[in-house]
Structures are given as C-alpha cells and as structure tokens.
C-alpha positions in Angstrom: -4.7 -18.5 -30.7 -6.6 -15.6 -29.0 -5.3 -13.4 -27.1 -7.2 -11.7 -24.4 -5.7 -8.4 -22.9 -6.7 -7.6 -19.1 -6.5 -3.6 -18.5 -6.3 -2.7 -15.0 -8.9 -0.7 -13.7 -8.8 3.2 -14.3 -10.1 5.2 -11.3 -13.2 7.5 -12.4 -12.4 10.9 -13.5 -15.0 12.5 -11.2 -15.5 11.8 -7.7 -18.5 9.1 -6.5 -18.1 10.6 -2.6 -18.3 14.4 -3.5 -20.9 16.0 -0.9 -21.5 13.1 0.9 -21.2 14.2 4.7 -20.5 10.3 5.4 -17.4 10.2 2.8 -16.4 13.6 4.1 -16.0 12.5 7.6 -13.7 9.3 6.0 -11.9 11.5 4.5 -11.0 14.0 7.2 -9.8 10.7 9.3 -7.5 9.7 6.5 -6.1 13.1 5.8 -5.3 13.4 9.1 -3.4 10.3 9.2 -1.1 10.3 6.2 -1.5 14.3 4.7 -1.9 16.4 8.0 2.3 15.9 9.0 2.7 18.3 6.0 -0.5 20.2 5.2 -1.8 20.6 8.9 -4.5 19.4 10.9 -7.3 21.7 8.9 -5.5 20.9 5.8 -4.1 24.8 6.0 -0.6 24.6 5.8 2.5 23.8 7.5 5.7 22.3 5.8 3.5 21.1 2.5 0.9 24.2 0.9 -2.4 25.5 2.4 -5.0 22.9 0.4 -8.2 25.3 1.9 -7.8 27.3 -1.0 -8.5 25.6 -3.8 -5.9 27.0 -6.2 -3.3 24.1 -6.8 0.0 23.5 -8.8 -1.4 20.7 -10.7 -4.5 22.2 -11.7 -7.3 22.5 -10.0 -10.2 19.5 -11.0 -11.1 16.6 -8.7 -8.9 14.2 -11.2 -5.8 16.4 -11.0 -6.3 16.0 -7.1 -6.7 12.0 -7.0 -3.2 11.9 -9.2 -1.3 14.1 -7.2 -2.3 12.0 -4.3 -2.0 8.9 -6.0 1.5 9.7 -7.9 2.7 11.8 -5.8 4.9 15.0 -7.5 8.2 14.1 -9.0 11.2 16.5 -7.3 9.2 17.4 -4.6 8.2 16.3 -0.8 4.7 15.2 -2.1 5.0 11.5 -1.8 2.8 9.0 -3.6 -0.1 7.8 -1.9 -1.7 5.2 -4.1 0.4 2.1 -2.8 -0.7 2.9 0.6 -5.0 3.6 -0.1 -7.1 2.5 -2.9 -8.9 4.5 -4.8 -11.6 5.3 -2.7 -9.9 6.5 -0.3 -8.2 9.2 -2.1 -11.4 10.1 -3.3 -13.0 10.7 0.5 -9.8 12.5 0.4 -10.6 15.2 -2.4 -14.2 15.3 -1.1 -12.7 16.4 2.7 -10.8 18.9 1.0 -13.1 20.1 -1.5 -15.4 20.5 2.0 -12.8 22.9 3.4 -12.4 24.7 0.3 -12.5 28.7 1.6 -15.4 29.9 -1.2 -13.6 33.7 -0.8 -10.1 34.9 0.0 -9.7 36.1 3.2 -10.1 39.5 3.8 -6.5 41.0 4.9 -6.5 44.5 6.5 -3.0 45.4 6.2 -0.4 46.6 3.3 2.0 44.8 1.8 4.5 47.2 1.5 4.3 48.3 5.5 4.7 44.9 6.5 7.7 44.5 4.2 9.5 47.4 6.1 8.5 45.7 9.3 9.3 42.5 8.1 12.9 44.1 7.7 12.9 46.7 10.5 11.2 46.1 13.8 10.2 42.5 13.2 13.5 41.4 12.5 12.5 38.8 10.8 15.3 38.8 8.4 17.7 37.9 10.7 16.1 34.3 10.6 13.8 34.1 7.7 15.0 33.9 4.3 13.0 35.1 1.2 14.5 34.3 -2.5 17.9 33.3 -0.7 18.3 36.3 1.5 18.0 36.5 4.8 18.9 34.0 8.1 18.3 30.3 8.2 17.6 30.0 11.8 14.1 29.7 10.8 11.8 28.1 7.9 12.3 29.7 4.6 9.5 32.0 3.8 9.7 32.4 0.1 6.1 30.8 -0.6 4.4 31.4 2.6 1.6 32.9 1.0 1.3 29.9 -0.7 2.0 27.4 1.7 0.6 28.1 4.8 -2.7 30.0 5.3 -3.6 33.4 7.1 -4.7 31.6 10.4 -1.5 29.8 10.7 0.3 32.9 9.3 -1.5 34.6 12.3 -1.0 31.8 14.6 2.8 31.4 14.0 3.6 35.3 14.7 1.4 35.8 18.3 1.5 32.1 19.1 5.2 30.6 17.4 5.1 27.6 20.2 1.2 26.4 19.4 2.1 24.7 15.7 5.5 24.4 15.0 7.0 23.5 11.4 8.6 20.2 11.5 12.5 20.6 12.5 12.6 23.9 13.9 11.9 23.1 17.2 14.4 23.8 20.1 16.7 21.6 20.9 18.8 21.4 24.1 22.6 19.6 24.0 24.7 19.2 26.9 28.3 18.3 25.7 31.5 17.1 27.5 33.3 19.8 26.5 31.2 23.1 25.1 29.2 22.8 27.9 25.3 23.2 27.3 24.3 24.4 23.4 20.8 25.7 22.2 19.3 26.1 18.9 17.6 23.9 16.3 18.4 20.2 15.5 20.2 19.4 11.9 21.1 15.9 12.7 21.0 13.4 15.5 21.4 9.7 15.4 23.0 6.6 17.2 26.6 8.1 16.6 26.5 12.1 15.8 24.4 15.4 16.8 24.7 18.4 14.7 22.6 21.8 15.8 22.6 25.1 14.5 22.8 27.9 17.5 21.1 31.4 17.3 24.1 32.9 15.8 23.4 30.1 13.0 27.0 28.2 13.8 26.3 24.3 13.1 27.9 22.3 16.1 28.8 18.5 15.4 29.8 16.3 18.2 30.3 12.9 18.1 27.7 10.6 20.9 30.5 9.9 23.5 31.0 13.8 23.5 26.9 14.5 24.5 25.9 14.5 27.9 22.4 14.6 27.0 19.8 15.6 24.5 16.6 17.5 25.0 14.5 17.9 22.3 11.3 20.8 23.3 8.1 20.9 21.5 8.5 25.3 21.5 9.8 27.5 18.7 12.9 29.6 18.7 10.7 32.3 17.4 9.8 35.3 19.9 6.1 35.6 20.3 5.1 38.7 18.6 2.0 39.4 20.2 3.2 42.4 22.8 5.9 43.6 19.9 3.5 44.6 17.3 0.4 47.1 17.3 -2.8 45.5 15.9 -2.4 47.4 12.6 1.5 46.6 12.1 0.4 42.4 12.5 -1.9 43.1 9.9 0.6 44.7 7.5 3.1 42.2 8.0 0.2 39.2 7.2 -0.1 41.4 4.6 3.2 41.0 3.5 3.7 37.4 4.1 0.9 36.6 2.4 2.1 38.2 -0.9 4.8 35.9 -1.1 3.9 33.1 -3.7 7.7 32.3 -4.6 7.2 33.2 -8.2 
C-alpha cells in the first residue's frame, strides 16, 4: 500500500505584502487591535518593547518577525498570535512595522551620566522606579526602558505622565468601612477582595463587604515633570533612561 504524507503548509520566508501601501494600512488596523495593548498605538513602546527600531531579541529578518508573532516567546508576556490570524495577516503585520522602522537613532541632546544624578537627586525618581532591583515599586520598573519604550514616550511619560499610562499603574481610589478613603495603584480587585499599594508602597487588602466604593482613574501617580526640570536637565535624564537596555 502507498502511503501518501500531507505536509501542512509552511509560511514563506520573505514577506509577499512588504511595501505595499494597501497591506501597510491592513496591517496598521491589525496591530492596533491585538499588539498596540503592549507595544503602543505607534508600535513605540509601552508595557511590551519599542518595535520602531528595528533592533529585536529574536533577530532582526522579516521571518524571525512572523515567528515571534506567530509562536509567541516562551517565558515571556509575548503571546502567540498564529491561532488567532493566518498567515497573511501577520505578514501585513511585519510590513506595518517594517513601515515605521526609524532609519536613524534619534538624536538625544543630553548626558547620561547628568541624568543619572538627576534620576537620583532632583527627580526623585528612585523613590518609585526601580532599576536592576533598586529602587521603589510604586511605579513601572525601568530597567529596560531604553529598550522598551521609545524617546517620544520616554518624553511624553516625564512632561505628560497622565497622556499614556502603562497598564496597572493607574490611580486608584478605595473607600473602606473602616480605613476610611485609600489612594494608590491597584494590585488586585475582583468579586470578593481589593488589594492596593499606597504612596508609601503599603499593600492594603480588604475583603468586598469592607469597600464602600472603588474608583478606578485613567491619570498616573507620577508628578508631571514639565515645570520641575530645565530643558537641558529633561534631556540628560532621556539621556539616561534611554541607556538602560537591562543587560
């Protein structure tokens, strides 16, 4: 008897839709559908890494892109993607991104090492940022933020903390019947329990029949920055942040 063996379809190696304005446009829609939670609306960072780069973890060619989308990264946030879109739609994806692909690095005024001492010193950053396990927790760990999020949103999130904030840091409001009324960002809250952490960084736990009420705000605990810091010291703190690649 013969036996016939069926192969399943392997996706091409190099993309069909690169530079095709139509295919671009697809792609945008669909990144902002399922990738923009994590990467950001421009694909330039939030929770998940700036893509506009063009420097990625798992190499940089249009095939390594399609399998991390497809498959996802092992022991990371990066869900798969291929049981959700077929193929050509993860290919529109890599064309989008390859469209917003920054051709230079951007040009960054300040120094490092100023912005480090203002990072520590008259920032204050410190007290709610940690970098390699130092620091507060208050705020979103900034170990890799030179990888993750790029110098716009760096910018933005200093001068303007309230216009993007990174998912579960936002402020959240609980009125208790017995602590009276508690501020600071959510940990957990569900159909029986509420846990925040305040601005001192002590987690509060109640149980539902001991919350008044709970008020989740779309604005940042962060302090705008924008009348705090000179022109020149913003600069050497995006400086600064932007060094950080958590190697």
């Amino acid at each position: 008897m013969l036996t016939v063996t069926v192969c399943a379809a392997q996706p091409a190696r190099t993309n069909p839709f690169h530079g095709s304005a139509e295919h671009i446009d697809a792609g945008r829609a669909t990144f902002r559908i399922y990738c923009s939670p994590c990467h950001g609306i421009r694909a330039a960072g939030g929770d998940g890494p700036d893509l506009t780069r063009g420097i990625y973890e798992a190499g940089d060619s249009d095939a390594n892109l399609f399998n991390v989308i497809s498959d996802g990264v092992p022991g990371s946030e990066m869900s798969a993607f291929g049981g959700r879109m077929n193929n050509n739609s993860i290919w529109r994806i890599v064309a989008y991104l390859r469209s917003v692909t920054q051709d230079e690095p951007p040009d960054i005024p300040g120094d490092a090492s100023r912005g480090r001492q203002i990072y520590q010193g008259k920032g204050g950053c410190s007290s709610c940022h940690r970098i390699a396990g130092k620091g507060g927790r208050l705020g979103p760990d900034l170990s890799r933020a030179g990888r993750t999020l790029g110098l716009a949103r760096l910018r933005e999130s200093v001068i303007a903390p309230n216009e993007n904030i990174t998912s579960g840091f936002d402020k959240v409001t609980v009125v208790t019947t017995t602590d009276g009324t508690i501020q600071g960002r959510q940990i957990n809250i569900d159909n029986f329990s509420a846990q925040l952490m305040d601005s001192q960084e002590q987690i509060h736990s109640y149980l539902r029949e001991e919350v008044r009420s709970i008020e989740s705000e779309r604005t940042s605990l962060m302090p705008s920055y924008a009348a705090v810091l000179s022109a020149s010291e913003l600069d050497d703190l995006l400086a600064y942040l932007v060094s950080l690649r958590g190697e």
